[in-house]
DRENDO-1510 file (C-alpha; in Angstrom, 1 decimal, always signed):
<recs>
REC; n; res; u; v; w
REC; 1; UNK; -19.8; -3.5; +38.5 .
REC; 2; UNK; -18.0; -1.1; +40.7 .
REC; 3; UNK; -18.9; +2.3; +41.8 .
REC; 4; UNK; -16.1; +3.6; +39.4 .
REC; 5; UNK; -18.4; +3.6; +36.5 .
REC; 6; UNK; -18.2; +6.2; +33.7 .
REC; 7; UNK; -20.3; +6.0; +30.2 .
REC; 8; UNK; -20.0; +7.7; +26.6 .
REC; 9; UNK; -22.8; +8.6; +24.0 .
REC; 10; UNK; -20.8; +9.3; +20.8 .
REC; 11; UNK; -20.3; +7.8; +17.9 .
REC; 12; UNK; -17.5; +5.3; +18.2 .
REC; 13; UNK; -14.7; +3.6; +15.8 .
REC; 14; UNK; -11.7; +1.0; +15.9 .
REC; 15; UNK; -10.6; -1.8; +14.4 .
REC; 16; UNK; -10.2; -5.7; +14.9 .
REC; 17; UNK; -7.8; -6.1; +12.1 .
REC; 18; UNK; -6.0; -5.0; +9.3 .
REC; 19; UNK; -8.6; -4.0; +7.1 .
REC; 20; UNK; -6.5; -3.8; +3.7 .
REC; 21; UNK; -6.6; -7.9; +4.4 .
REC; 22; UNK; -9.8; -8.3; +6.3 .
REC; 23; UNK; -12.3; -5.8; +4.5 .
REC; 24; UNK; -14.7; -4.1; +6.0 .
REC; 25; UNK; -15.6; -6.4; +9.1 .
REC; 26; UNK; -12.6; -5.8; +10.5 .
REC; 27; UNK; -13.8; -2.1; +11.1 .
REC; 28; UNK; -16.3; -1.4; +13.9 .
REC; 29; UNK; -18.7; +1.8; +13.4 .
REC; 30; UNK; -21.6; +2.7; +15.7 .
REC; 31; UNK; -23.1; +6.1; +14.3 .
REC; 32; UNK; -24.6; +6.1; +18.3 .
REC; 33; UNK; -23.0; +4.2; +20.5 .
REC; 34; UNK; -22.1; +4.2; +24.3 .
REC; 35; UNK; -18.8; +3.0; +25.9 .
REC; 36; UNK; -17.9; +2.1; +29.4 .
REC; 37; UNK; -15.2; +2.4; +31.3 .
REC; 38; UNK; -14.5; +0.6; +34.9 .
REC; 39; UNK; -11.9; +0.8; +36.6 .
REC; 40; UNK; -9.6; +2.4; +33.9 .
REC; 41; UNK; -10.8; -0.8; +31.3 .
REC; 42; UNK; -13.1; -0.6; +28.4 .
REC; 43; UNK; -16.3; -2.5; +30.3 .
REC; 44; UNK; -18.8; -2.7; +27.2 .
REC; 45; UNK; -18.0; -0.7; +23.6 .
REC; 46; UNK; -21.4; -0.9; +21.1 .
REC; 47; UNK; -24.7; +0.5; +19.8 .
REC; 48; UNK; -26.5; +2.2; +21.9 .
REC; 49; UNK; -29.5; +0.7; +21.9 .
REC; 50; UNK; -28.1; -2.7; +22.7 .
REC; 51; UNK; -26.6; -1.4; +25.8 .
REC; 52; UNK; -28.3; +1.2; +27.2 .
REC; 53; UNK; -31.0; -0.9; +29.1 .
REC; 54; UNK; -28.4; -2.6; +31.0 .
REC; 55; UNK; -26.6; +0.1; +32.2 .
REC; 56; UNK; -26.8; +0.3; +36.4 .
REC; 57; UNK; -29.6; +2.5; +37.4 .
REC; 58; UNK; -28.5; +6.2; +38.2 .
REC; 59; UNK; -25.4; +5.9; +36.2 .
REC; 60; UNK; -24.5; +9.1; +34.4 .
REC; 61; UNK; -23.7; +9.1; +30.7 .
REC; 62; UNK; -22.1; +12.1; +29.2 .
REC; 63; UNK; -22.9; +12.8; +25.8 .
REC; 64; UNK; -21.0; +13.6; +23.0 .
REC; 65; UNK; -23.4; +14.2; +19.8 .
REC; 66; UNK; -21.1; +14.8; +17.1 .
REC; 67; UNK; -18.0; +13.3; +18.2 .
REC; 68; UNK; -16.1; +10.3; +17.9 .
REC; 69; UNK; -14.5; +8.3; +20.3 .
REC; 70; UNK; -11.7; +6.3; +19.1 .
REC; 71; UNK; -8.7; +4.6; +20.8 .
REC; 72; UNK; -5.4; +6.9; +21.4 .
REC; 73; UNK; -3.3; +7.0; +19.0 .
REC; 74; UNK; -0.1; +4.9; +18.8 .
REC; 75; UNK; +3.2; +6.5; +17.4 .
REC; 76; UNK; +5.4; +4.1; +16.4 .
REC; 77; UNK; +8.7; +5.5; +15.9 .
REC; 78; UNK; +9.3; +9.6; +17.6 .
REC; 79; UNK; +12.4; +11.7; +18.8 .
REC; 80; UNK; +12.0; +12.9; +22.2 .
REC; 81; UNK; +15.2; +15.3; +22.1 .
REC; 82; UNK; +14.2; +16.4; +18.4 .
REC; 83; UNK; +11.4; +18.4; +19.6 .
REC; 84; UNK; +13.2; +21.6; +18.9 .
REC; 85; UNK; +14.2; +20.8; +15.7 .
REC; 86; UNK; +11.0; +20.6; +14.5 .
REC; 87; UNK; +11.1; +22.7; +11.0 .
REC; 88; UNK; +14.7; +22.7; +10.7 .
REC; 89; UNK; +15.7; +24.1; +7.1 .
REC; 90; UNK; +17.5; +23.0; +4.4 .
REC; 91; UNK; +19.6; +19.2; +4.9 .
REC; 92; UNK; +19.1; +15.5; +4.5 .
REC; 93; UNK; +19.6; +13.1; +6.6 .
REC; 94; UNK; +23.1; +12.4; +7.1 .
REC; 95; UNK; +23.6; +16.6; +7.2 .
REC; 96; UNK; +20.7; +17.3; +9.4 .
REC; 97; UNK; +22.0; +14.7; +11.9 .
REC; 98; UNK; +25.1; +17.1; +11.9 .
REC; 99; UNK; +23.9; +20.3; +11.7 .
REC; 100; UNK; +20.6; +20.0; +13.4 .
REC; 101; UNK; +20.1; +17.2; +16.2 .
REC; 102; UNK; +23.6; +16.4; +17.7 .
REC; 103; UNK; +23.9; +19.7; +18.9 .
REC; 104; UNK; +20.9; +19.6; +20.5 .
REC; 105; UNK; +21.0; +16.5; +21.9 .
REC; 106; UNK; +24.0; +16.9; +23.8 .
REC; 107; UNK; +22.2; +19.2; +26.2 .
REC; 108; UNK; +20.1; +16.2; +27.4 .
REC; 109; UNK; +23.1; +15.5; +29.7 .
REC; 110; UNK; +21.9; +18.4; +31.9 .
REC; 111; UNK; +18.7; +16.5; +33.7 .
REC; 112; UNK; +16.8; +19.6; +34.5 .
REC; 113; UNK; +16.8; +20.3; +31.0 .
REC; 114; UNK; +15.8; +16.8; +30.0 .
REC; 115; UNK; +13.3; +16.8; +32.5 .
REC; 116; UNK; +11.6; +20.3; +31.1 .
REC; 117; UNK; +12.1; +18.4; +27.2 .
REC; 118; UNK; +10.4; +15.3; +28.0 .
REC; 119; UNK; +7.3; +17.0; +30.0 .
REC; 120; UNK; +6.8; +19.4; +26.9 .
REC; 121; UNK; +6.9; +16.4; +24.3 .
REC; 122; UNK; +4.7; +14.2; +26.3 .
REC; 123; UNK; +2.2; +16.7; +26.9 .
REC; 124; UNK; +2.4; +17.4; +23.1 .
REC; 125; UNK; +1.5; +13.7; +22.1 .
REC; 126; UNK; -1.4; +13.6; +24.5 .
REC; 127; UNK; -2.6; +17.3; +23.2 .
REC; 128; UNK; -2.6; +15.3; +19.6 .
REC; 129; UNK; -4.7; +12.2; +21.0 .
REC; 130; UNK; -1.2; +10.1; +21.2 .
REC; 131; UNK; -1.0; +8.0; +24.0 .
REC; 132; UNK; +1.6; +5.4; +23.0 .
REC; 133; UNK; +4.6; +6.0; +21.4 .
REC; 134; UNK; +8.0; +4.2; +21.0 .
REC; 135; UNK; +10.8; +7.0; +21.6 .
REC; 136; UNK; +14.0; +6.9; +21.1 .
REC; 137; UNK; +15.9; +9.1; +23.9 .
REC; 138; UNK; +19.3; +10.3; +23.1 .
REC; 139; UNK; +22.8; +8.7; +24.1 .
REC; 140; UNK; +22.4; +9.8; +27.8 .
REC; 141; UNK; +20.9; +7.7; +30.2 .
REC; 142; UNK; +19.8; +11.0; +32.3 .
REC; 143; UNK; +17.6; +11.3; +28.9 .
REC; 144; UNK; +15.7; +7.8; +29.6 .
REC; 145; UNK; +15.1; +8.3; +33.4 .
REC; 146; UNK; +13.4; +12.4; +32.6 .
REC; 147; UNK; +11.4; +10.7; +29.8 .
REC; 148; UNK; +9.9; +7.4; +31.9 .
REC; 149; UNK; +9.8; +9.5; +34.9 .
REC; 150; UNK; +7.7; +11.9; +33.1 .
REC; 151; UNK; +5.8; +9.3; +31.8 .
REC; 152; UNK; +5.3; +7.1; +34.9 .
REC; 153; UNK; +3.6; +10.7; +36.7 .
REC; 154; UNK; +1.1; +10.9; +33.5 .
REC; 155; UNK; +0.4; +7.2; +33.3 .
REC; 156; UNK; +1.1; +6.5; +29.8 .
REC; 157; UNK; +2.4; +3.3; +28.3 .
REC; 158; UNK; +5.1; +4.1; +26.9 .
REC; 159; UNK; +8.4; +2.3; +25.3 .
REC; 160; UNK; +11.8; +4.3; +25.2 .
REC; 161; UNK; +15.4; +3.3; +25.2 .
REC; 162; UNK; +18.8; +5.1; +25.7 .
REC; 163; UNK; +20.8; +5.6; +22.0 .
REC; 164; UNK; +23.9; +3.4; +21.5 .
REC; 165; UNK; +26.2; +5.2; +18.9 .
REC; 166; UNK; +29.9; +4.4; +19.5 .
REC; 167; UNK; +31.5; +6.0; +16.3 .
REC; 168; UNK; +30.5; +8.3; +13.4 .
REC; 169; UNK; +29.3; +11.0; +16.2 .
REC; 170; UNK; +30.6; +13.8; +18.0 .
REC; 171; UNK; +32.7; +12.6; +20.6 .
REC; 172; UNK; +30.2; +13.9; +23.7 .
REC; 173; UNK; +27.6; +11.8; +22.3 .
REC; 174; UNK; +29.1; +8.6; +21.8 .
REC; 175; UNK; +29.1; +6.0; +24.4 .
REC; 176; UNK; +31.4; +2.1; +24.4 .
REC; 177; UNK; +30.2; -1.0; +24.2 .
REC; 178; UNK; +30.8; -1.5; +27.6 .
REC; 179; UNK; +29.1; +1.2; +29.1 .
REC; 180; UNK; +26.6; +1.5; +26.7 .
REC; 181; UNK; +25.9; -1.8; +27.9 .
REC; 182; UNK; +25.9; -1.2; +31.5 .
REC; 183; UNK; +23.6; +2.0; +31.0 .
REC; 184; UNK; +20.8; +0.0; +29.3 .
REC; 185; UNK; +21.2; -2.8; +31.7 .
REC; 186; UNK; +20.7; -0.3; +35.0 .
REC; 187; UNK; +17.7; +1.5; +32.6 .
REC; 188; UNK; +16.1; -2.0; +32.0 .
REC; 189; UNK; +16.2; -2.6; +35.8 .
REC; 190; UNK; +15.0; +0.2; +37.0 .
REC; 191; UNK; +12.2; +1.2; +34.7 .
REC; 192; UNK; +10.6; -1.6; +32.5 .
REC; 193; UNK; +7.4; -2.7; +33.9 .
REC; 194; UNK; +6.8; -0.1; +36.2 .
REC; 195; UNK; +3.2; +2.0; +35.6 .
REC; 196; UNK; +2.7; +1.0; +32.0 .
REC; 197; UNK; +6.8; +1.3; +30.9 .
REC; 198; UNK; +8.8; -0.9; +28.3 .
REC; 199; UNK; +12.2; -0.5; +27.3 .
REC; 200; UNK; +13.5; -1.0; +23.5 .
REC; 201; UNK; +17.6; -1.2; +23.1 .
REC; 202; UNK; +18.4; +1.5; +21.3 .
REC; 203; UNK; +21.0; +2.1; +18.9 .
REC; 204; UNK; +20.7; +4.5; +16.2 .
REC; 205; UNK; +21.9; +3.1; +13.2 .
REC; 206; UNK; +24.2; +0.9; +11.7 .
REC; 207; UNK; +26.2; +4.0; +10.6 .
REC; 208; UNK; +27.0; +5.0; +14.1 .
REC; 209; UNK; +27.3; +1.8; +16.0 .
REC; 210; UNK; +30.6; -0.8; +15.1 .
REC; 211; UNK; +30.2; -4.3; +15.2 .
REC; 212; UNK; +30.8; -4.7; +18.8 .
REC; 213; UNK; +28.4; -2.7; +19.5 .
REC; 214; UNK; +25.5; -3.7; +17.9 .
REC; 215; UNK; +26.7; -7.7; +18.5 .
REC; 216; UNK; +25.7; -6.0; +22.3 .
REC; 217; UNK; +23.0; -4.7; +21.3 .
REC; 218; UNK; +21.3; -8.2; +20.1 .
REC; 219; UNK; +22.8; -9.9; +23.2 .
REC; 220; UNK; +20.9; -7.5; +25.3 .
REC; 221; UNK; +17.6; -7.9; +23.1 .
REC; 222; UNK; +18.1; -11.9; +23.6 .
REC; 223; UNK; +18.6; -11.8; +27.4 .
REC; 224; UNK; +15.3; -9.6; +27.9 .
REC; 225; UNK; +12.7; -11.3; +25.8 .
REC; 226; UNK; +10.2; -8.6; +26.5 .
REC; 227; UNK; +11.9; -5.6; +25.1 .
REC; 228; UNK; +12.0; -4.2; +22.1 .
REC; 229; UNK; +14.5; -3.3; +19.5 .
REC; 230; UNK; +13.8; +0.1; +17.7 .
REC; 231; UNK; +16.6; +1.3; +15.0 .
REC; 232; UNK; +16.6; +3.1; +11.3 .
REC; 233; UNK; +17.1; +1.1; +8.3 .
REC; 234; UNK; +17.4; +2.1; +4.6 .
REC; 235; UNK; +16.0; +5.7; +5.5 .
REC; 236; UNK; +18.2; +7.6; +3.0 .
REC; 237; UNK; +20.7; +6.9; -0.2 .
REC; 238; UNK; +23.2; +8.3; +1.2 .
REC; 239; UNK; +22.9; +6.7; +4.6 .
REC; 240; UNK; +22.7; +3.4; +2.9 .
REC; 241; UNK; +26.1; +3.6; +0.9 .
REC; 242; UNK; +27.0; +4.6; +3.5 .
REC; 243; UNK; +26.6; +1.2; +5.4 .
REC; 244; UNK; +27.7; -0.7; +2.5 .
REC; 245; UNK; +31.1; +0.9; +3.1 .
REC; 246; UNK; +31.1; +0.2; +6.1 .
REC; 247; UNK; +29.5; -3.3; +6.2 .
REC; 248; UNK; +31.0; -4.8; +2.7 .
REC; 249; UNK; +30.4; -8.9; +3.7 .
REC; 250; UNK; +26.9; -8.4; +5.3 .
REC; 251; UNK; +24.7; -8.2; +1.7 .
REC; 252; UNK; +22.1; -5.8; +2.5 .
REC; 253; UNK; +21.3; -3.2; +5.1 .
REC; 254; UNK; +18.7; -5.8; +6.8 .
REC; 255; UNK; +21.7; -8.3; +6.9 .
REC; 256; UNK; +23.7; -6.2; +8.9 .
REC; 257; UNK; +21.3; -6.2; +11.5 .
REC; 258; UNK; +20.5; -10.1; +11.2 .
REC; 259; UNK; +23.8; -10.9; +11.8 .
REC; 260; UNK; +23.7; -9.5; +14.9 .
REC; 261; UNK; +20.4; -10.3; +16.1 .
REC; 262; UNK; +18.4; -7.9; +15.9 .
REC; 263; UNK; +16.0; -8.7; +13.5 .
REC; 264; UNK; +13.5; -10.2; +15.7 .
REC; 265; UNK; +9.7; -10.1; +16.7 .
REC; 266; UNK; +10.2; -7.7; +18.6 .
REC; 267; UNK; +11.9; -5.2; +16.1 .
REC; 268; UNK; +10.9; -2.1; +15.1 .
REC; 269; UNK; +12.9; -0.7; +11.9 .
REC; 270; UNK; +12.2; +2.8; +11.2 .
REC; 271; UNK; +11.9; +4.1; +7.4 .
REC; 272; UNK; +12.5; +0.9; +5.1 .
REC; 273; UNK; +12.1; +3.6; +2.2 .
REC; 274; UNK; +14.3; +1.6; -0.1 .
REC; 275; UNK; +14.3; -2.1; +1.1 .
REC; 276; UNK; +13.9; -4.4; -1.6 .
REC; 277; UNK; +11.4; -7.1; -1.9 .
REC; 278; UNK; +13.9; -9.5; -0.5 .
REC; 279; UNK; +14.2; -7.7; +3.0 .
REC; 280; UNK; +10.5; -6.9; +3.2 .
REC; 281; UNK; +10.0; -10.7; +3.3 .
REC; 282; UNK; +12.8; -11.4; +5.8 .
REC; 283; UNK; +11.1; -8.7; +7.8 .
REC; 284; UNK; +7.8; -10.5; +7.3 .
REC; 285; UNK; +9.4; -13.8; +8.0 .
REC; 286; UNK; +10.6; -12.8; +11.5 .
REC; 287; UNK; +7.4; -10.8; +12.5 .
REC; 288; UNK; +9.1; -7.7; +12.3 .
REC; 289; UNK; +7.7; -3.9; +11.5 .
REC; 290; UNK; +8.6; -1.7; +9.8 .
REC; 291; UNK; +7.6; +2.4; +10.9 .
REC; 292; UNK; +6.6; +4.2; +8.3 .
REC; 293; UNK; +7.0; +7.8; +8.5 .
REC; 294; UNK; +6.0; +10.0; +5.5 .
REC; 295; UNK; +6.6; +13.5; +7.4 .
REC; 296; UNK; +9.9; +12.7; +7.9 .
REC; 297; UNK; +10.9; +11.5; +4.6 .
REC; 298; UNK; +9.4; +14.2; +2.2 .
REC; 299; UNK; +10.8; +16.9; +4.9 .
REC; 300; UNK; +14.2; +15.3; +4.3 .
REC; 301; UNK; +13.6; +14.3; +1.1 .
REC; 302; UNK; +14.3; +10.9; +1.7 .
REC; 303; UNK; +11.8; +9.2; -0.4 .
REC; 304; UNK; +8.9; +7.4; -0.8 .
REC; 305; UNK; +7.9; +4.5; +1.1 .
REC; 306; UNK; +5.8; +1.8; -0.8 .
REC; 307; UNK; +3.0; +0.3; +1.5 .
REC; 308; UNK; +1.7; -1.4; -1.3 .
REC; 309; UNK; +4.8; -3.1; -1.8 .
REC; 310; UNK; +5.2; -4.0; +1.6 .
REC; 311; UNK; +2.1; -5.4; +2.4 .
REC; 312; UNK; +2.2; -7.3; -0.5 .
REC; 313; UNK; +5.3; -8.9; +0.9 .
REC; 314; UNK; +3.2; -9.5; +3.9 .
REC; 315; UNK; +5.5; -6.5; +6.0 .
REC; 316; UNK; +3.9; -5.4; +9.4 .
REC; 317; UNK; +4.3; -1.5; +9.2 .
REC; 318; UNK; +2.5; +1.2; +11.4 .
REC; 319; UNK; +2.9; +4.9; +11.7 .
REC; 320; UNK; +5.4; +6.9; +12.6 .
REC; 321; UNK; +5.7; +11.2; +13.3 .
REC; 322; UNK; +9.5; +10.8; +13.4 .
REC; 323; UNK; +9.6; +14.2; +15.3 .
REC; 324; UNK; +12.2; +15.7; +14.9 .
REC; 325; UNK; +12.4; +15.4; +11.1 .
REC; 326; UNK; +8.8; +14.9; +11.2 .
REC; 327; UNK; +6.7; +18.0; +11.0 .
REC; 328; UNK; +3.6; +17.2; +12.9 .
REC; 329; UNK; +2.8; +15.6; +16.2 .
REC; 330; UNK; -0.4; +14.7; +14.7 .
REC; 331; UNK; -0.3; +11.3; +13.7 .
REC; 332; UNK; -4.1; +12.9; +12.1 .
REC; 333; UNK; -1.7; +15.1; +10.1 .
REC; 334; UNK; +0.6; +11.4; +9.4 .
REC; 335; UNK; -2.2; +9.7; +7.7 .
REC; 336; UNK; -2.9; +12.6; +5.6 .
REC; 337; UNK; +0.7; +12.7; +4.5 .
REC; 338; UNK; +0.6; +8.9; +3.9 .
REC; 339; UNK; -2.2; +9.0; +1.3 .
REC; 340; UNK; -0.2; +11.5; +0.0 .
REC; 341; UNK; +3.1; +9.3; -0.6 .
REC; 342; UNK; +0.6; +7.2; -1.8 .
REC; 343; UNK; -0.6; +9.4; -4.3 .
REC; 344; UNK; +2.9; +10.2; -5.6 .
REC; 345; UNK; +3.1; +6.0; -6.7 .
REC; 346; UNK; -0.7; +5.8; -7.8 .
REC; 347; UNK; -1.4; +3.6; -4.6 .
REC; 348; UNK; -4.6; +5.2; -3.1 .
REC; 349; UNK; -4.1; +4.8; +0.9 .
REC; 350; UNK; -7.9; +3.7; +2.1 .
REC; 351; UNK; -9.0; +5.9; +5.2 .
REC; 352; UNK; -9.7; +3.1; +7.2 .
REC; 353; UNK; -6.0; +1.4; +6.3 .
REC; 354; UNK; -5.0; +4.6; +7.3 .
REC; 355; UNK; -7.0; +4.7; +10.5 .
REC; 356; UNK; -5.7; +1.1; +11.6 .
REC; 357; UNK; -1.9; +1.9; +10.8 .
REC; 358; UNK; -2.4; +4.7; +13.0 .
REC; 359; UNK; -4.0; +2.7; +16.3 .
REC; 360; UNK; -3.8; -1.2; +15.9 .
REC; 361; UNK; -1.0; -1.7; +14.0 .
REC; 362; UNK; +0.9; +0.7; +16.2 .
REC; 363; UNK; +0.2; -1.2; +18.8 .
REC; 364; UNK; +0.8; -4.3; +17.3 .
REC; 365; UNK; +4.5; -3.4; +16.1 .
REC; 366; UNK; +5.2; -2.4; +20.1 .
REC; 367; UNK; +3.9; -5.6; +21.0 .
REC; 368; UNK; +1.1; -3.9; +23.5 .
REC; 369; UNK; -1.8; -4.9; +21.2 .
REC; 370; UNK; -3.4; -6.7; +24.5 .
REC; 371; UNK; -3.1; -3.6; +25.9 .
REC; 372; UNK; -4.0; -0.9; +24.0 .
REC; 373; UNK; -5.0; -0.6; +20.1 .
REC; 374; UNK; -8.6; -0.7; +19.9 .
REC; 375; UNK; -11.3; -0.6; +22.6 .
REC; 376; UNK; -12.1; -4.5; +22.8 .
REC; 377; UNK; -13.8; -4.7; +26.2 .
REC; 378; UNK; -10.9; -5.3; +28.8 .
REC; 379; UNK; -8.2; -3.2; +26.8 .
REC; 380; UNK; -6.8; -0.8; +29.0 .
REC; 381; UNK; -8.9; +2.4; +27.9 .
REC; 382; UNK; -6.8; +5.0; +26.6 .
REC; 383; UNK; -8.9; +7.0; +23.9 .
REC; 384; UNK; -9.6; +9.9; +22.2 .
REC; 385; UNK; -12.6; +12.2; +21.6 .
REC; 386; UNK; -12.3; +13.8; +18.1 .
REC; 387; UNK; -14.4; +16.7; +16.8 .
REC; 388; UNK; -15.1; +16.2; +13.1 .
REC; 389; UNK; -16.3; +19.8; +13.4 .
REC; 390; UNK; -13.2; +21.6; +15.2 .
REC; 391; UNK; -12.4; +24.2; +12.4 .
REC; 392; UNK; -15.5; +26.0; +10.2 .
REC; 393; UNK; -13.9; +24.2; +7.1 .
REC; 394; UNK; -14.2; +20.7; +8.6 .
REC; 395; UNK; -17.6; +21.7; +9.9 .
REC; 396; UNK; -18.7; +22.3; +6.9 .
REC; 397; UNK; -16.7; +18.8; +4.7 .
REC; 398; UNK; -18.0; +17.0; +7.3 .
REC; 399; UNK; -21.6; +17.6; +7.0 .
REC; 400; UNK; -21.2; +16.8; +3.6 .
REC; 401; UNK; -19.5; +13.3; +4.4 .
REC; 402; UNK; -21.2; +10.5; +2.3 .
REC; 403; UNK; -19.6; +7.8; +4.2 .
REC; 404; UNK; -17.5; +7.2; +7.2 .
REC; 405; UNK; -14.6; +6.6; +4.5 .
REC; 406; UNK; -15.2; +10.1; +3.4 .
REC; 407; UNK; -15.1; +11.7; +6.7 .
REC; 408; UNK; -11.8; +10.1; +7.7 .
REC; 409; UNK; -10.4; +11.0; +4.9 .
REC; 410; UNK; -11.5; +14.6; +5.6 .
REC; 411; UNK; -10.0; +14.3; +9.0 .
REC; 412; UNK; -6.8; +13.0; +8.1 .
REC; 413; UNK; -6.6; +16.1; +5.3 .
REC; 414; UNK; -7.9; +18.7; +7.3 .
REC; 415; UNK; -7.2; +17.7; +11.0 .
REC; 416; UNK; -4.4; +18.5; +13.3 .
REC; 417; UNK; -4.3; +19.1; +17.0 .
REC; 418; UNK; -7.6; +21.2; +17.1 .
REC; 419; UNK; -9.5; +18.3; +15.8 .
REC; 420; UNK; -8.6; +16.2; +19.6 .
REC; 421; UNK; -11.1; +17.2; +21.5 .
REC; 422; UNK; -9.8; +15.4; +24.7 .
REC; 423; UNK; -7.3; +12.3; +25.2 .
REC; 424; UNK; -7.7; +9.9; +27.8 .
REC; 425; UNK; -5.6; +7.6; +29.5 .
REC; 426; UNK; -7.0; +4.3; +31.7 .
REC; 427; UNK; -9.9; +6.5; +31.8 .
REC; 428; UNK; -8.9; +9.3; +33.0 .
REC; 429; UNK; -8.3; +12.7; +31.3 .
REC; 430; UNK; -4.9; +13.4; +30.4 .
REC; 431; UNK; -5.8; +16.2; +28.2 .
REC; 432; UNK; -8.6; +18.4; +27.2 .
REC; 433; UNK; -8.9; +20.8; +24.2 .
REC; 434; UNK; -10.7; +23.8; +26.6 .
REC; 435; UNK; -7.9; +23.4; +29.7 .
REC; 436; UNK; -10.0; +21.1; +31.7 .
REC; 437; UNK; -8.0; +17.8; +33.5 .
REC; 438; UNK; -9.5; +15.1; +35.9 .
</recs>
């Protein structure tokens, strides 16, 4: 082992699988366990007494009683620009696009001010124990280079993309196909793969791209078979009649992108609210995800997504905040609003389904799941130290906790931002609760 050694007594959680499919073996709890961390990689994750005698004489292990370490979370579908529209009154979709985020998205020409944006909303994920997230930027390119250079200094991995929109939009924030192809092509070049950066091509929705846009749009995602594609889809009724004007031949939101080629591995579809069984298999059937963002759609009043129905079509889907029409940062705050949705269908959302939508399968719809996820020895450790006693009232519903079930579930209602005791990224701390940074 090298000299850049650094151990963990806490309790410790993540998950090898989907446990909804799996059961319980796919979850993986030590009440007292000990991670290590080399060289910015998970080096050994279990119980404590199986791996405390091998540890290197003199090595210092800094305990945690009471905690949890788990891995960072992973956000799978989140606004940069939106961030202050957060709490925006009184539209839906389509009229909260207008009124609320294309004004303020058009200031993300200005770099200085996408620069101050993006080093506000990254320092927001990591403050909430996120430390990947797939973001959409706005239609600026300026917007991409703040938010990966921002990015790049903290060391996150991180997937973003620059927006395509071509029509439906004000006119300073629509691009062509031609330079909104040129744009992504310079932003692919010059950012994916550096520090722990991906790109995802980008455009918004079917509503504001035409068809020559988003037959771009899967050309690009075709030549660069290790980006992603990250859109909306089926988010909001009036959005999706919206389409069907628009699209008459194509048969179905879904087959609007299909045509074009961008329903792929590789795809990330935001929403899915009301896609029918039919899409939810195609989606299945490609090894695409669908982000599932419960904040966003009761803020907006969107509806209510049906995990059960989309697992039972055999749908990938992971967590999203969907800051800006999201509420929360905390994808803590996510799950709880999940169960919630849940609730409102009579389909009771397990903690630990909950849990794994909100690491694992996050990582797994951004394709970083070798990466990042859980903390399988070798992953690149990025985790989180959570304090199920942050707040008097979690204190005391923790204590009382007959299960680890029960004391997720506690988390997920009761936690927020206070509950992240520290975030840590390849090892390092990227954020602590009391001020404190490596």
């Amino acid at each position: 082992m090298s000299t850049n050694l650094q151990a963990f007594r806490a309790s410790l959680l993540h998950l090898l699988d989907d446990p909804s499919i799996a059961g319980d073996e796919a979850v993986v709890w030590h009440e007292d366990g000990l991670l290590l961390v080399e060289d910015g990689h998970v080096a050994a994750f279990g119980a404590w007494d199986e791996l405390a005698g091998g540890l290197p004489e003199g090595t210092a292990v800094e305990a945690l009683p009471g905690r949890i370490i788990a891995p960072g979370f992973v956000d799978a579908h989140i606004h940069y620009p939106q961030t202050d529209v957060v709490a925006a009154w009184g539209a839906r979709l389509l009229d909260w696009l207008a009124s609320h985020t294309f004004p303020v998205e058009q200031a993300f020409e200005d770099r200085a001010h996408a620069d101050a944006a993006a080093a506000f909303f990254l320092d927001e994920l990591l403050r909430n124990g996120t430390t990947s997230a797939l973001v959409f930027g706005t239609v600026h390119r300026t917007s991409v280079d703040a938010l990966f250079e921002a990015a790049l200094a903290r060391n996150m991995r991180l997937i973003g993309g620059k927006v395509l929109m071509d029509r439906n939009a004000p006119p300073a924030l629509c691009d062509t196909v031609a330079s909104g192809r040129a744009d992504s092509e310079a932003l692919i070049r010059a950012w994916r793969g550096r520090g722990r950066l991906g790109y995802a091509v980008t455009p918004r929705f079917a509503v504001t791209s035409s068809d020559a846009q988003l037959a771009m749009a899967g050309e690009l995602a075709a030549a660069h078979p290790d980006i992603l594609v990250h859109t909306h889809m089926s988010e909001n009724l009036e959005e999706i009649a919206t389409v069907e004007g628009l699209f008459p031949e194509h048969g179905s939101y879904l087959g609007v992108y299909d045509r074009f080629g961008l329903v792929t591995p590789r795809s990330v579809f935001a929403h899915c609210v009301h896609t029918d069984a039919a899409d939810l298999r195609r989606l299945a059937e490609a090894g695409a995800s669908a982000a599932f963002c419960p904040s966003s759609n009761l803020m907006l009043g969107s509806g209510l997504f049906s995990l059960k129905q989309a697992c039972a079509c055999g749908t990938r889907v992971a967590l999203g905040t969907d800051v800006g029409a999201g509420a929360s940062f905390s994808l803590l705050h996510v799950m709880g609003e999940a169960y919630k949705v849940g609730q409102l269908q009579h389909e009771a959302l397990d903690p630990l389904h909950a849990f794994y939508l909100a690491t694992l399968a996050g990582a797994r719809a951004l394709r970083i799941e070798h990466r990042v996820g859980s903390l399988t020895p070798g992953r690149e450790a990025d985790f989180v130290v959570l304090d199920p006693a942050a707040t008097p009232l979690l204190a005391r519903r923790a204590a009382a906790a007959r299960s680890l079930r029960d004391k997720l579930f506690a988390l997920s209602i009761l936690g927020d931002d206070r509950v992240v005791e520290r975030t840590y990224l390849m090892g390092r701390l990227a954020h602590a609760r009391d001020g404190a940074k490596d």
